[in-house]
PyMOL Python script that loads the backbone (N, CA, C, O; Angstrom):
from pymol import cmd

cmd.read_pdbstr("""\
ATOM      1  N   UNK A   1      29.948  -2.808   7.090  1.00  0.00           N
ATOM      2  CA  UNK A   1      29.051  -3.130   8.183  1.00  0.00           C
ATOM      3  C   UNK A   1      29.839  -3.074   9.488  1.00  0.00           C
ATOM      4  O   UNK A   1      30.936  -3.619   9.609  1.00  0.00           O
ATOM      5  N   UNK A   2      29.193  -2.346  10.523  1.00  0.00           N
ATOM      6  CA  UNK A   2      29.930  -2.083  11.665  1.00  0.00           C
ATOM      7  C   UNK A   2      30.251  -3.347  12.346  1.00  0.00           C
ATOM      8  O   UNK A   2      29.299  -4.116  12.477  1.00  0.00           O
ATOM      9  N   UNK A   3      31.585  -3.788  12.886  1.00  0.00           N
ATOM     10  CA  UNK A   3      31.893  -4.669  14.008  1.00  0.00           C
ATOM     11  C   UNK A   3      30.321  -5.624  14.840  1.00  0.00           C
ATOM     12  O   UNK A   3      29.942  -6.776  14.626  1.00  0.00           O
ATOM     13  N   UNK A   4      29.873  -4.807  15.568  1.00  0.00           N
ATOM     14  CA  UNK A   4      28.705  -4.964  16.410  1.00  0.00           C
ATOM     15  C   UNK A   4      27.464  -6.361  15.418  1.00  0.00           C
ATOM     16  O   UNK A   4      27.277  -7.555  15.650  1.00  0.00           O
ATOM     17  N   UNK A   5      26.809  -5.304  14.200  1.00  0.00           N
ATOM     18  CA  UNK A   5      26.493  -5.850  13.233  1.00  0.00           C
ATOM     19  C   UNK A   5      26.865  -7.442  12.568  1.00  0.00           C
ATOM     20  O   UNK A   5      26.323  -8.544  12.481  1.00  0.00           O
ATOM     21  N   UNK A   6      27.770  -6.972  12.290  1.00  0.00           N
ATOM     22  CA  UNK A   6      28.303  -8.727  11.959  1.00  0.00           C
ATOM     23  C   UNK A   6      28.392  -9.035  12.857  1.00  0.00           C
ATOM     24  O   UNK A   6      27.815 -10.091  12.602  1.00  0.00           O
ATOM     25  N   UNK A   7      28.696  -9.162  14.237  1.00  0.00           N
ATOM     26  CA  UNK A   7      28.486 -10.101  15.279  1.00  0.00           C
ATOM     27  C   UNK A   7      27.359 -10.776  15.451  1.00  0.00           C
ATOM     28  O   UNK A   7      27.202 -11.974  15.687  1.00  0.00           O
ATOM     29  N   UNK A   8      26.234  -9.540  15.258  1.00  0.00           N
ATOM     30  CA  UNK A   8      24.848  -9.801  15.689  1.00  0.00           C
ATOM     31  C   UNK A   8      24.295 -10.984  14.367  1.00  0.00           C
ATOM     32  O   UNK A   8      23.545 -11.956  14.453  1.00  0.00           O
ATOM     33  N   UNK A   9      24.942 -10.471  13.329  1.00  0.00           N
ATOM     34  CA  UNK A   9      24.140 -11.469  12.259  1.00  0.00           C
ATOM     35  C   UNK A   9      24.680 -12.839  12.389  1.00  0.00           C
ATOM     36  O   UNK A   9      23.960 -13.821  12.211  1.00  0.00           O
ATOM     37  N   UNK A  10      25.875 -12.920  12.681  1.00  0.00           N
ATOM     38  CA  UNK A  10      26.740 -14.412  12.466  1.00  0.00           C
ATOM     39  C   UNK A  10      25.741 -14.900  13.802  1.00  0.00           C
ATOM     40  O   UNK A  10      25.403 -16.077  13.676  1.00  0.00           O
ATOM     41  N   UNK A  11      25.089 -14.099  15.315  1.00  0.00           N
ATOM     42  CA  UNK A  11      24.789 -14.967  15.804  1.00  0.00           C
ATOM     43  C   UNK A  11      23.411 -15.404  15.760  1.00  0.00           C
ATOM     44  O   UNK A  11      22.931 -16.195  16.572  1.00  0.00           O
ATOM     45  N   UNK A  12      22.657 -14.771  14.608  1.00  0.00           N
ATOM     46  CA  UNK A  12      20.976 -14.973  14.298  1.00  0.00           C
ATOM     47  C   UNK A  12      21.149 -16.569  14.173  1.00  0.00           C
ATOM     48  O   UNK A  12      22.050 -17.112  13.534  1.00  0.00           O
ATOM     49  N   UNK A  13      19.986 -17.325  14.996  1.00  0.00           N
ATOM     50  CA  UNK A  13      19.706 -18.464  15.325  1.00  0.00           C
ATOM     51  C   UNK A  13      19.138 -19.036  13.856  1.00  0.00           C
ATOM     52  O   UNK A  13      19.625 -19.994  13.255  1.00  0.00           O
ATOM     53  N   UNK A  14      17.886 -18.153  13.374  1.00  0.00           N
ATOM     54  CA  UNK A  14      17.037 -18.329  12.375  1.00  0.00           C
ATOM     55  C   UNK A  14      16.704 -16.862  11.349  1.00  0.00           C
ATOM     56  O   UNK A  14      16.011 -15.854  11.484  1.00  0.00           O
ATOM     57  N   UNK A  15      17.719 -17.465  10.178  1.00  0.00           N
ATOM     58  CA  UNK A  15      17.298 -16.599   9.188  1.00  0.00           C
ATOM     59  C   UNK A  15      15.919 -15.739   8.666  1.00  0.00           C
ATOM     60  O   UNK A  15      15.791 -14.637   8.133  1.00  0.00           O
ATOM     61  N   UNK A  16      14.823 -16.936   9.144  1.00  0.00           N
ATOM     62  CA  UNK A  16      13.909 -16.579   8.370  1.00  0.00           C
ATOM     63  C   UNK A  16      12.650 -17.592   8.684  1.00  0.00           C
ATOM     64  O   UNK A  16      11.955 -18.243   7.905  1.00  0.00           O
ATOM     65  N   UNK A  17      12.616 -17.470  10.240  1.00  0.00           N
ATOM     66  CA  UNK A  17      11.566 -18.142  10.819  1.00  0.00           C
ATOM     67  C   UNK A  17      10.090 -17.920   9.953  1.00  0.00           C
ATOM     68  O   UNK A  17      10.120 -17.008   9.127  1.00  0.00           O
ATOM     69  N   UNK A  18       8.922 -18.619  10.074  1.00  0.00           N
ATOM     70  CA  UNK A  18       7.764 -18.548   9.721  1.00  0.00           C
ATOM     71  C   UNK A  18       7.344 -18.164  10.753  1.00  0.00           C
ATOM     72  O   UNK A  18       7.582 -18.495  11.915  1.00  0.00           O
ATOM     73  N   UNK A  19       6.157 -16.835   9.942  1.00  0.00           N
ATOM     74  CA  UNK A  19       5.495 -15.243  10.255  1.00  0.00           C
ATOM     75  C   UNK A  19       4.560 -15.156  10.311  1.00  0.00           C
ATOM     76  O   UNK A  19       4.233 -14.712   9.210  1.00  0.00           O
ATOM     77  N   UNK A  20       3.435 -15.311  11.084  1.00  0.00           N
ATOM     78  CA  UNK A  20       2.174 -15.381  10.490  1.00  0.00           C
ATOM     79  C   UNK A  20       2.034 -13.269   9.824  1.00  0.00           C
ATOM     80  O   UNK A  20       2.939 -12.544  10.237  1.00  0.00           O
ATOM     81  N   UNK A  21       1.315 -12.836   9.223  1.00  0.00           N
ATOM     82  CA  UNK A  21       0.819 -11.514   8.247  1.00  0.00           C
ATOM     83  C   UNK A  21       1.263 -10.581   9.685  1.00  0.00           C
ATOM     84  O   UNK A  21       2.320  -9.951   9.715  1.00  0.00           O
ATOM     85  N   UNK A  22       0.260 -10.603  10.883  1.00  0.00           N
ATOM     86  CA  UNK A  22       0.682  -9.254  12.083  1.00  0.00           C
ATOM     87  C   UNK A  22       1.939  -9.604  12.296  1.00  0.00           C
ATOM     88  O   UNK A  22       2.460  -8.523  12.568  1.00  0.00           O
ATOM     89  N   UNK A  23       2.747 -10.392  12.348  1.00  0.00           N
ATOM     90  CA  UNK A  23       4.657 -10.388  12.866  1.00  0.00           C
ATOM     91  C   UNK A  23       5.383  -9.772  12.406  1.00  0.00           C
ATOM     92  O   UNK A  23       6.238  -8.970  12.783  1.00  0.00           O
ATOM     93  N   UNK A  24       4.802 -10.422  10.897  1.00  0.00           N
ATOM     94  CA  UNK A  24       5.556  -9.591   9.431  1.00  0.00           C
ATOM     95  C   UNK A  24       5.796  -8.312   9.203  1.00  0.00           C
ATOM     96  O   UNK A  24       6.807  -7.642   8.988  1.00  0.00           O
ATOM     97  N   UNK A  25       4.085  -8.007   9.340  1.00  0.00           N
ATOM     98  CA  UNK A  25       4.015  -6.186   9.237  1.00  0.00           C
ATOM     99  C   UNK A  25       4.778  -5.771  10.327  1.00  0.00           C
ATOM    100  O   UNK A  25       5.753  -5.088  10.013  1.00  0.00           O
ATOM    101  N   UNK A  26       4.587  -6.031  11.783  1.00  0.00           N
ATOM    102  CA  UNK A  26       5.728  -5.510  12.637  1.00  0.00           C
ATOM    103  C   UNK A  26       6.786  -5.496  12.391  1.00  0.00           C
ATOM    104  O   UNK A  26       7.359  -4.413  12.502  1.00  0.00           O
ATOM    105  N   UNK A  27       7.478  -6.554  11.986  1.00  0.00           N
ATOM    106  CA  UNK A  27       9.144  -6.994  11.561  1.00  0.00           C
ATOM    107  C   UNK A  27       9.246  -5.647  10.322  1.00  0.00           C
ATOM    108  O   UNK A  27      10.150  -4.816  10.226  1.00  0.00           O
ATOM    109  N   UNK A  28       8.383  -5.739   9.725  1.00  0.00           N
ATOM    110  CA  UNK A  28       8.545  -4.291   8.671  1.00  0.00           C
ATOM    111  C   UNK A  28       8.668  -3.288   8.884  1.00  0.00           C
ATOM    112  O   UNK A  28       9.446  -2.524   8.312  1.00  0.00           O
ATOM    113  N   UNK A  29       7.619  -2.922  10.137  1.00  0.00           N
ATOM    114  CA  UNK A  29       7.924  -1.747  10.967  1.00  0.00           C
ATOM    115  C   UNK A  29       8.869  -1.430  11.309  1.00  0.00           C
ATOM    116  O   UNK A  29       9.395  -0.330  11.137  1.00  0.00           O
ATOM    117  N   UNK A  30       9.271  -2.340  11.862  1.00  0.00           N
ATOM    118  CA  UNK A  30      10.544  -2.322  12.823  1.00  0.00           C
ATOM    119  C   UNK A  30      11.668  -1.817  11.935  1.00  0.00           C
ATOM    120  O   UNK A  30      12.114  -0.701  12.204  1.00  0.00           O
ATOM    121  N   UNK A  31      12.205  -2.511  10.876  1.00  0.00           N
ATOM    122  CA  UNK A  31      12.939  -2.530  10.270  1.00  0.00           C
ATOM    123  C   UNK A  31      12.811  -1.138   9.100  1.00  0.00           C
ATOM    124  O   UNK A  31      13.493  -1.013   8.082  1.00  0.00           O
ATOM    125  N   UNK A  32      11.916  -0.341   9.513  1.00  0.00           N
ATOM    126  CA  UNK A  32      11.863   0.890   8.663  1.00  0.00           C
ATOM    127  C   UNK A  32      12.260   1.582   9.561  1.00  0.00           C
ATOM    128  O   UNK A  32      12.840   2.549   9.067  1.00  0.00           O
ATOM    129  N   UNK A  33      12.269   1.640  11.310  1.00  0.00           N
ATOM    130  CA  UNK A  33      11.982   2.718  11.874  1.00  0.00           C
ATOM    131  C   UNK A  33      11.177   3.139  12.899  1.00  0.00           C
ATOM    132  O   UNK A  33      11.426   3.878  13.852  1.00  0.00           O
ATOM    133  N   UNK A  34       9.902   2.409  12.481  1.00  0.00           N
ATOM    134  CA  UNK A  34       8.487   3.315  13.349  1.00  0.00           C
ATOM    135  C   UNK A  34       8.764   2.565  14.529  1.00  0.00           C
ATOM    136  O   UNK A  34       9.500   1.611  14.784  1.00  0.00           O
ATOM    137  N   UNK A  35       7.803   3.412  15.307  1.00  0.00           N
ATOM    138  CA  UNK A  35       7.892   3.160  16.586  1.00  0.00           C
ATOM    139  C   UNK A  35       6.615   2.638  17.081  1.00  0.00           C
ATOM    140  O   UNK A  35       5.654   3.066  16.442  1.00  0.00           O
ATOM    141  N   UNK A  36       6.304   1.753  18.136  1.00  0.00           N
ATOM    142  CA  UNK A  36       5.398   0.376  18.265  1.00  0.00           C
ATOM    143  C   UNK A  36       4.041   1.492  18.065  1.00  0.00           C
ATOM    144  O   UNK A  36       2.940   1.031  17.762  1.00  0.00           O
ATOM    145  N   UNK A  37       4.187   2.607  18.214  1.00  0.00           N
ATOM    146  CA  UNK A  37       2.759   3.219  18.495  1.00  0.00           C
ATOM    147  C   UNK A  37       2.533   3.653  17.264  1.00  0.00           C
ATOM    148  O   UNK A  37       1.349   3.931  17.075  1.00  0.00           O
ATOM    149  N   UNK A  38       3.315   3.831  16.255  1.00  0.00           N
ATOM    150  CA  UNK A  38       3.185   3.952  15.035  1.00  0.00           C
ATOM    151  C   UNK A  38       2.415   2.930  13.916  1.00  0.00           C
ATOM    152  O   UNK A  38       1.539   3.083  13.065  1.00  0.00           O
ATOM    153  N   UNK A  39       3.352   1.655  14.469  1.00  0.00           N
ATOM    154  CA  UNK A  39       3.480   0.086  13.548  1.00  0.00           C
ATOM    155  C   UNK A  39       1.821   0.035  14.295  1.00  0.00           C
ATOM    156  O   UNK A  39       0.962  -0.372  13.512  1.00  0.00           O
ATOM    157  N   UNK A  40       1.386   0.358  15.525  1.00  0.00           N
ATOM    158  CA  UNK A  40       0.331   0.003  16.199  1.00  0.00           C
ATOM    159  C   UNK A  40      -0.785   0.492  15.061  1.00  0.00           C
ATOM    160  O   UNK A  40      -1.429  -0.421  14.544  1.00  0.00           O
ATOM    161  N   UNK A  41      -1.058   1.804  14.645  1.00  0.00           N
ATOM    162  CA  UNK A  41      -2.014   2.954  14.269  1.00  0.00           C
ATOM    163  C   UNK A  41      -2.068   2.383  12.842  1.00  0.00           C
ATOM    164  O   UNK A  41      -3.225   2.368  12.423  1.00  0.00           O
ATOM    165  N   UNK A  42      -0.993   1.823  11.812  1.00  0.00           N
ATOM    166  CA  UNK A  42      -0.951   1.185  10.851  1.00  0.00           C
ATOM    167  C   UNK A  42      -1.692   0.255  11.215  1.00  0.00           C
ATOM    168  O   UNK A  42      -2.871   0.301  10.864  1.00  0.00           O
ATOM    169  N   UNK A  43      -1.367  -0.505  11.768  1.00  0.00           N
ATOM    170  CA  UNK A  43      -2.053  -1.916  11.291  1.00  0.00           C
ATOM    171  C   UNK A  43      -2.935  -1.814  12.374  1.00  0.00           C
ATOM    172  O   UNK A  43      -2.898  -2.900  12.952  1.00  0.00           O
ATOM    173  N   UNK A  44      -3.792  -0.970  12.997  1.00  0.00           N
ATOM    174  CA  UNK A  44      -4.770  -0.968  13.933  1.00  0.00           C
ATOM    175  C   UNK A  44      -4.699  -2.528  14.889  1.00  0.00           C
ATOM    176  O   UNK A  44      -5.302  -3.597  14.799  1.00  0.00           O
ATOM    177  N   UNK A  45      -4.073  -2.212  15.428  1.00  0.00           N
ATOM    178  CA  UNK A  45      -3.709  -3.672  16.406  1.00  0.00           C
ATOM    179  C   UNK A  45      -3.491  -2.217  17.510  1.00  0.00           C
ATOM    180  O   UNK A  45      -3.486  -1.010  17.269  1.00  0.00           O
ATOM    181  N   UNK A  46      -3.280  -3.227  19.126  1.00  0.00           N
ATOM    182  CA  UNK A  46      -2.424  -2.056  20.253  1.00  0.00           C
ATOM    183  C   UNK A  46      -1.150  -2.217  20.393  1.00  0.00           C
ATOM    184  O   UNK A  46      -0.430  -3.068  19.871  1.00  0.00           O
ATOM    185  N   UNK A  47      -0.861  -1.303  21.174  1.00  0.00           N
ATOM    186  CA  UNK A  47       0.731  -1.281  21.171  1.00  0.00           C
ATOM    187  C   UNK A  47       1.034  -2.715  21.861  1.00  0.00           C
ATOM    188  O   UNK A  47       1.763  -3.667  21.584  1.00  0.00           O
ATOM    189  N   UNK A  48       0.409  -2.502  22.566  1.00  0.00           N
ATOM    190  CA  UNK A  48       1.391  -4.296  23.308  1.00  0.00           C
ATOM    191  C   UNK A  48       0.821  -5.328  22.166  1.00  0.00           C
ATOM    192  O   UNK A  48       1.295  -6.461  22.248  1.00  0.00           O
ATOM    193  N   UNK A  49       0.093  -5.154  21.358  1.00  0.00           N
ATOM    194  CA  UNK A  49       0.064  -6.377  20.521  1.00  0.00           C
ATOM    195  C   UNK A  49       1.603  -6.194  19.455  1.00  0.00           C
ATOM    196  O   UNK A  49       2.305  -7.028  18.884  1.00  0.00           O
ATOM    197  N   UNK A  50       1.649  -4.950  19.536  1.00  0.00           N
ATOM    198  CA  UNK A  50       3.180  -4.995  18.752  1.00  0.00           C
ATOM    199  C   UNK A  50       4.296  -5.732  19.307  1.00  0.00           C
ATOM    200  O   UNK A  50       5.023  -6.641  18.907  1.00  0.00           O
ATOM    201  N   UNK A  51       4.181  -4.979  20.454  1.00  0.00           N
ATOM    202  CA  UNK A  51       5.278  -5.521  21.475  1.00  0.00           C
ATOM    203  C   UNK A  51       5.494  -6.767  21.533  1.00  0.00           C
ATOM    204  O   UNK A  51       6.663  -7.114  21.365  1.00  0.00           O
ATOM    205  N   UNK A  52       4.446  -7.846  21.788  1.00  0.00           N
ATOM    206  CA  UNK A  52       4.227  -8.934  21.629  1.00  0.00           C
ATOM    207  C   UNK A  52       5.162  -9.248  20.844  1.00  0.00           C
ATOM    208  O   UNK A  52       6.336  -9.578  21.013  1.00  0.00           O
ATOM    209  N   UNK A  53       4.256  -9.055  19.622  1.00  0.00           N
ATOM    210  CA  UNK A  53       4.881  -9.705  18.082  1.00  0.00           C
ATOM    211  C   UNK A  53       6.272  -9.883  17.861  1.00  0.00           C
ATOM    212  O   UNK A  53       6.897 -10.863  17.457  1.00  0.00           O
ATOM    213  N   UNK A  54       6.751  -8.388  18.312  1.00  0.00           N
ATOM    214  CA  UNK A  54       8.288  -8.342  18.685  1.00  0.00           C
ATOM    215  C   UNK A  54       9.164  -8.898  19.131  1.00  0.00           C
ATOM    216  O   UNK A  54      10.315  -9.028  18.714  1.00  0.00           O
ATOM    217  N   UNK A  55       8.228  -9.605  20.830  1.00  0.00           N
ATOM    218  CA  UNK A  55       9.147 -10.696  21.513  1.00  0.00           C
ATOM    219  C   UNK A  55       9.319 -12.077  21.396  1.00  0.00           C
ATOM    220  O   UNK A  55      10.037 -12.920  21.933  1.00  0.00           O
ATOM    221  N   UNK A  56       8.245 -12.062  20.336  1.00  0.00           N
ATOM    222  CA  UNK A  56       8.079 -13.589  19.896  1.00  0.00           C
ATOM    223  C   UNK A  56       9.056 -13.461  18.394  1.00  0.00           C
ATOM    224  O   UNK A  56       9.309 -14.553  17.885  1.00  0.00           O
ATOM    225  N   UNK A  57       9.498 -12.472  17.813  1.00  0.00           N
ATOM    226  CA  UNK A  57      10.380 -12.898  16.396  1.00  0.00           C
ATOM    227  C   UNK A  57      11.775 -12.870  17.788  1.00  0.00           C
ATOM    228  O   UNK A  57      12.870 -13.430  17.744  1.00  0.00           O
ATOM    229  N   UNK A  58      11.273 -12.133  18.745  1.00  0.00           N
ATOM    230  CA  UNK A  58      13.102 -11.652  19.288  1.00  0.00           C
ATOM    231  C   UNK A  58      13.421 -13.237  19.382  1.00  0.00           C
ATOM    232  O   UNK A  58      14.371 -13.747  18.788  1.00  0.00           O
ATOM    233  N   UNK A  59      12.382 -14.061  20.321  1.00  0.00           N
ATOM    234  CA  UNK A  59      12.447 -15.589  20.500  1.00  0.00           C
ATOM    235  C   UNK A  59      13.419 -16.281  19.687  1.00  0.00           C
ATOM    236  O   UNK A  59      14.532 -16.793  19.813  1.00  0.00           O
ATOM    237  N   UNK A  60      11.933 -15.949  18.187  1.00  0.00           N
ATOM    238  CA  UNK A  60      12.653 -16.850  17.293  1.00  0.00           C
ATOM    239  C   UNK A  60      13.951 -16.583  16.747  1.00  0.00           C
ATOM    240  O   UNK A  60      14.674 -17.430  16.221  1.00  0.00           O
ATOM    241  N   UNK A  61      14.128 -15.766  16.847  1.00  0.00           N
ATOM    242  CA  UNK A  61      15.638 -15.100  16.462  1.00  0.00           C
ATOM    243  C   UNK A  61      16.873 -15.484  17.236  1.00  0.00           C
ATOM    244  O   UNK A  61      18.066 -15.611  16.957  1.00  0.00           O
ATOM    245  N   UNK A  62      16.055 -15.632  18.423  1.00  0.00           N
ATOM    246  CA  UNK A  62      17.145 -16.109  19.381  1.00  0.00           C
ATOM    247  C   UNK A  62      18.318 -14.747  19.810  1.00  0.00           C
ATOM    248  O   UNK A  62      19.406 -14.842  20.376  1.00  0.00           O
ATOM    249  N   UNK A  63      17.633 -13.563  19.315  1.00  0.00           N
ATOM    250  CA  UNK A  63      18.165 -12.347  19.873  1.00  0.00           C
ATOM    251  C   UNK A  63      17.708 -11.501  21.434  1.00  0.00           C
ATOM    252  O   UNK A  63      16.583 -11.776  21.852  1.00  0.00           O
ATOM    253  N   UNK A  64      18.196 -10.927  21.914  1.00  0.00           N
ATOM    254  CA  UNK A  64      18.389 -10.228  23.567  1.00  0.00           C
ATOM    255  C   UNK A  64      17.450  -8.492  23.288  1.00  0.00           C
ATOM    256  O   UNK A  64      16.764  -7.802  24.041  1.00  0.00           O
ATOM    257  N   UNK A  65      17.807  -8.367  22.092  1.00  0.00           N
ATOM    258  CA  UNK A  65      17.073  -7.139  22.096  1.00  0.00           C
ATOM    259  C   UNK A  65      16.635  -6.422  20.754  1.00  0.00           C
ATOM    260  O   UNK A  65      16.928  -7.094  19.765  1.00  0.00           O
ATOM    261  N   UNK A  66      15.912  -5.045  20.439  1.00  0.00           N
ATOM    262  CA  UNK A  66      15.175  -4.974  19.288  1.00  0.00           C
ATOM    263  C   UNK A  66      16.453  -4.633  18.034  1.00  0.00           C
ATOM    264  O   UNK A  66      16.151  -4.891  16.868  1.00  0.00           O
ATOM    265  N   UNK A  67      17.743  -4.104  18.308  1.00  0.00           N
ATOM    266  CA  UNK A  67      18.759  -3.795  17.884  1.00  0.00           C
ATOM    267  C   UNK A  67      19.234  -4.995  16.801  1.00  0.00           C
ATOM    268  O   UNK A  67      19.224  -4.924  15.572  1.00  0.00           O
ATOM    269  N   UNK A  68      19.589  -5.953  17.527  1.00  0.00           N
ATOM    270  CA  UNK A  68      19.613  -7.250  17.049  1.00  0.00           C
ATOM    271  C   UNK A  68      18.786  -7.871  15.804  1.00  0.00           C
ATOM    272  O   UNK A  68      19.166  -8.356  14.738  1.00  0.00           O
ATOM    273  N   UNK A  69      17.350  -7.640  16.429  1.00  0.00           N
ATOM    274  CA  UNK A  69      16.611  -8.215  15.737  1.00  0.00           C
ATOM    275  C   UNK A  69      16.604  -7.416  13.999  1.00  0.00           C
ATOM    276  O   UNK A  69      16.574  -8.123  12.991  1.00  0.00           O
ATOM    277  N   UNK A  70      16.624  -6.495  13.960  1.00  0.00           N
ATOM    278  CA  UNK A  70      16.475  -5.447  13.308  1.00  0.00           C
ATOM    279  C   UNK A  70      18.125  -6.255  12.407  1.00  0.00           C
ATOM    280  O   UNK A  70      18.018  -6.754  11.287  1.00  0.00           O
ATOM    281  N   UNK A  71      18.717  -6.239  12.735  1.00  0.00           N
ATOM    282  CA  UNK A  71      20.010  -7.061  12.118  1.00  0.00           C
ATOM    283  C   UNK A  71      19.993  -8.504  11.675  1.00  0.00           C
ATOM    284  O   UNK A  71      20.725  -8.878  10.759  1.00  0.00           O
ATOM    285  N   UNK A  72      19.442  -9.054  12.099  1.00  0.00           N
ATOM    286  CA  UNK A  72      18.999 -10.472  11.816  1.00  0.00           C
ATOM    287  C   UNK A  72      17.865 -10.471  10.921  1.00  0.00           C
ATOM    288  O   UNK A  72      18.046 -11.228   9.968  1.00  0.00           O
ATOM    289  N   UNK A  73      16.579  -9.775  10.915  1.00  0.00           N
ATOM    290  CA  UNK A  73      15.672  -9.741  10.062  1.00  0.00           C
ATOM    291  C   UNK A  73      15.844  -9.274   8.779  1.00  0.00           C
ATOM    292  O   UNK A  73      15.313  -9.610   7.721  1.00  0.00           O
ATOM    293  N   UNK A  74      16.725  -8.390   9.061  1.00  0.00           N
ATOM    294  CA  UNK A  74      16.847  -7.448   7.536  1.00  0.00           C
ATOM    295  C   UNK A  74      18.688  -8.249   6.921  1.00  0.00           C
ATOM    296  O   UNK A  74      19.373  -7.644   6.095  1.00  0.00           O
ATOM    297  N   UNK A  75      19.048  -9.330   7.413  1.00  0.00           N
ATOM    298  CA  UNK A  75      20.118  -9.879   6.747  1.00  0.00           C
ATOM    299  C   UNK A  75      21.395  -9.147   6.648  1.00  0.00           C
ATOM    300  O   UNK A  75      22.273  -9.303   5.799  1.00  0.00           O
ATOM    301  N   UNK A  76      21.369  -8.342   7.619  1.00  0.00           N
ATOM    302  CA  UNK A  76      22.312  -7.425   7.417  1.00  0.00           C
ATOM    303  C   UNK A  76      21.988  -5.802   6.513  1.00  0.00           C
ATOM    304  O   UNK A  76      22.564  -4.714   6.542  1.00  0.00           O
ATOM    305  N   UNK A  77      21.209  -6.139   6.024  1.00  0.00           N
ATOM    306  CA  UNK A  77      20.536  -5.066   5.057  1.00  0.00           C
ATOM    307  C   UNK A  77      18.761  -4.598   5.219  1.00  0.00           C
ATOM    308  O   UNK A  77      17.648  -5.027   4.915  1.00  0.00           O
ATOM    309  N   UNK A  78      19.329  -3.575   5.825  1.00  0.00           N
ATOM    310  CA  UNK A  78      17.895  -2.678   6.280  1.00  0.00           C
ATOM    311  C   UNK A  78      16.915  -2.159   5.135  1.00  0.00           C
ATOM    312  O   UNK A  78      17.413  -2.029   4.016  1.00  0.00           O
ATOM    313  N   UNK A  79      16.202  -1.996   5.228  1.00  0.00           N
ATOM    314  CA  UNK A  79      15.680  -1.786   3.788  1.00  0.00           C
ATOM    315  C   UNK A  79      15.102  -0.169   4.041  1.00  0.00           C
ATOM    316  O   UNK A  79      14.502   0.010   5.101  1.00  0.00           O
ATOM    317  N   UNK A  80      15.249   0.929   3.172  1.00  0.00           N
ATOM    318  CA  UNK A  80      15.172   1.939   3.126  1.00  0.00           C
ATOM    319  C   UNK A  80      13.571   2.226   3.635  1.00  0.00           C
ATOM    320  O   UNK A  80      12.611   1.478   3.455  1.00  0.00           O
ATOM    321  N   UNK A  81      13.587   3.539   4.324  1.00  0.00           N
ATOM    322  CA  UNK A  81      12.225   4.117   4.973  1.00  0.00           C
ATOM    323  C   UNK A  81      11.597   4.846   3.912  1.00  0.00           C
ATOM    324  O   UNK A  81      12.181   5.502   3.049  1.00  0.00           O
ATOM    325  N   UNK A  82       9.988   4.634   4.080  1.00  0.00           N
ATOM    326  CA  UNK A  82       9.236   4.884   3.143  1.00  0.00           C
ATOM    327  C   UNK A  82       8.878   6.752   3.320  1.00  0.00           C
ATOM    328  O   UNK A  82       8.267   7.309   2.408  1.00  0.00           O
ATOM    329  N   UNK A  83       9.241   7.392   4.310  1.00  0.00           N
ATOM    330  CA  UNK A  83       8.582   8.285   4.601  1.00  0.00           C
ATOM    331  C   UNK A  83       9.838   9.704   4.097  1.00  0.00           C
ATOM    332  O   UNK A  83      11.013   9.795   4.454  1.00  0.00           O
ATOM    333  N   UNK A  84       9.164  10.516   3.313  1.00  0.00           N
ATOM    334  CA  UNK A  84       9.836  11.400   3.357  1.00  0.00           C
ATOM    335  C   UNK A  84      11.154  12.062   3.824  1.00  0.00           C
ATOM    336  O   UNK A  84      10.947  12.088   5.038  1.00  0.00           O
ATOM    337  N   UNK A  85      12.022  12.454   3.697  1.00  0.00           N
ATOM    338  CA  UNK A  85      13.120  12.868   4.361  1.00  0.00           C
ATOM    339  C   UNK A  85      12.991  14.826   4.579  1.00  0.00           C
ATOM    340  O   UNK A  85      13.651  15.638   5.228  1.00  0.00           O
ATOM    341  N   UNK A  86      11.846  14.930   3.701  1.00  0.00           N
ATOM    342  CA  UNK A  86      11.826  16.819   4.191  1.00  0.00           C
ATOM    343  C   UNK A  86      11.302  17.056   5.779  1.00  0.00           C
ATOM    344  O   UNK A  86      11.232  18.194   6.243  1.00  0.00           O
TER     345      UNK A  86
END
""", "prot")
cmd.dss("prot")
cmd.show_as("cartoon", "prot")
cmd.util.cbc("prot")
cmd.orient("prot")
């Protein structure tokens, strides 16, 4: 795990705040990849409702940006993308 990475995880505030179902699916999004207009079209919400969702785990996370969060949510461990690689 890169330098950066473990920094970011040793400084996650909250492992594993409580999610209500739209945070979650974003935090999933996120953590695959897609992009808010993507995570948006999935779960038929709008993009700033993503965005939202986003800045409220960044909160709880107690992280500065989506990089972070993405490190803190996934424990250090990202979880593989569902979408094709061809």
């Amino acid at each position: 795990m890169p330098d950066a990475s473990r920094r970011s995880l040793r400084s996650c505030k909250h492992k594993s705040p409580n999610k209500s179902d739209g945070k979650r699916s974003v935090r999933d999004g996120l953590l695959r990849g897609r992009t808010h207009k993507e995570i948006a079209k999935m779960l038929r919400i709008s993009q700033f409702t993503v965005r939202t969702y986003q800045e409220r785990l960044m909160e709880k996370f107690e992280v500065a940006n989506r990089t972070e969060l993405i490190v803190c949510a996934s424990g250090g461990h990202v979880p593989k993308d569902g979408r094709s690689s061809q």
